[in-house]
N, C-alpha and C positions, 0 to 999 in steps of 0.2 A: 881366733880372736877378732880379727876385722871382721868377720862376714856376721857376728851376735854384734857390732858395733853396726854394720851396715841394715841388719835384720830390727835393729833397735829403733835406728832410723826410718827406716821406710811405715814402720808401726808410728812412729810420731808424724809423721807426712802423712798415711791416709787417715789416721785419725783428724788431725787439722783439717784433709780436705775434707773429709765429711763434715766436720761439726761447721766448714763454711757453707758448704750447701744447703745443709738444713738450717743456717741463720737467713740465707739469700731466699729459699724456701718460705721460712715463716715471712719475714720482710715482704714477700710476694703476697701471700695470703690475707696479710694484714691489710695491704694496700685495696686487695680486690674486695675481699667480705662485704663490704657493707655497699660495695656496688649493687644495682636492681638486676642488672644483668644477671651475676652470678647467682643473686637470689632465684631469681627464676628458673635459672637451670636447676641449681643446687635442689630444689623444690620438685622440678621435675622429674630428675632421678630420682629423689626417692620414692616421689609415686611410681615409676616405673616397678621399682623394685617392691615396692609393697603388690602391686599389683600383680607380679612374677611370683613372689611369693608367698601368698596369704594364704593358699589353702596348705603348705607347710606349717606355716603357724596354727591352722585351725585342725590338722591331725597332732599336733604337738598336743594342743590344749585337750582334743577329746583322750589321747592316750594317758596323759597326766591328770585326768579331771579329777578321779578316786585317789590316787596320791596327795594334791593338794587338799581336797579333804580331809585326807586323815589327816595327813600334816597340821592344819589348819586344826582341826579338834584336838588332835594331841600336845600342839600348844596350850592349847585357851585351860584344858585340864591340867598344864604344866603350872600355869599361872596361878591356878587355883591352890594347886600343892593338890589333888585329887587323882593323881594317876592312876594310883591304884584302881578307883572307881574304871577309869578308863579299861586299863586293862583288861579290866572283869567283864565290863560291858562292850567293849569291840576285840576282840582275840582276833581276828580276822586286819582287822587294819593295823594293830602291833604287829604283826605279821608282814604286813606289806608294806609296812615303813621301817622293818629291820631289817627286810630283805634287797631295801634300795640303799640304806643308813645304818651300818652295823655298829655304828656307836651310840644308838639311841634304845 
């Protein structure tokens, strides 16, 4: 009985403490933001990171190219009410957007 009383406790003490750190957290952030300082860095890093990672991004895009394609055509026939047309006309890409998307 005491120790679900003391366990109950301690659950409302670290919850408090966190939810004070991330108010003393945001209060911090708010304060710095709009400093030039932080912009600069903040600026910096992310070209850093863009620059670490772009040719990730640029094998993502050529793996994905033909997907978003069809995606993309499979919509715009969606909107038309014309799937059917679709269908008939790309069998190949219904294919390869059911085999990413088994709900479509």
């Amino acid at each position: 009985m005491t120790s679900e009383i003391n366990d109950t406790e301690r659950i409302q003490k670290i919850v408090q403490q966190y939810e004070r750190k991330r108010n003393k957290e945001k209060e911090r952030y708010n304060i710095i933001k709009d400093t030039e300082d932080f912009k600069i860095k903040n600026r910096q890093r992310a070209k850093d990171h863009y620059n670490l990672n772009k040719h990730i991004k640029k094998e993502r895009y050529e793996t994905d190219k033909e997907y978003m394609n069809a995606r993309s055509q499979y919509n715009y026939y969606k909107k038309k009410d014309k799937l059917d047309i679709f269908e008939h006309k790309y069998p190949n890409k219904i294919a390869m957007l059911k085999q990413r998307n088994p709900q479509i």
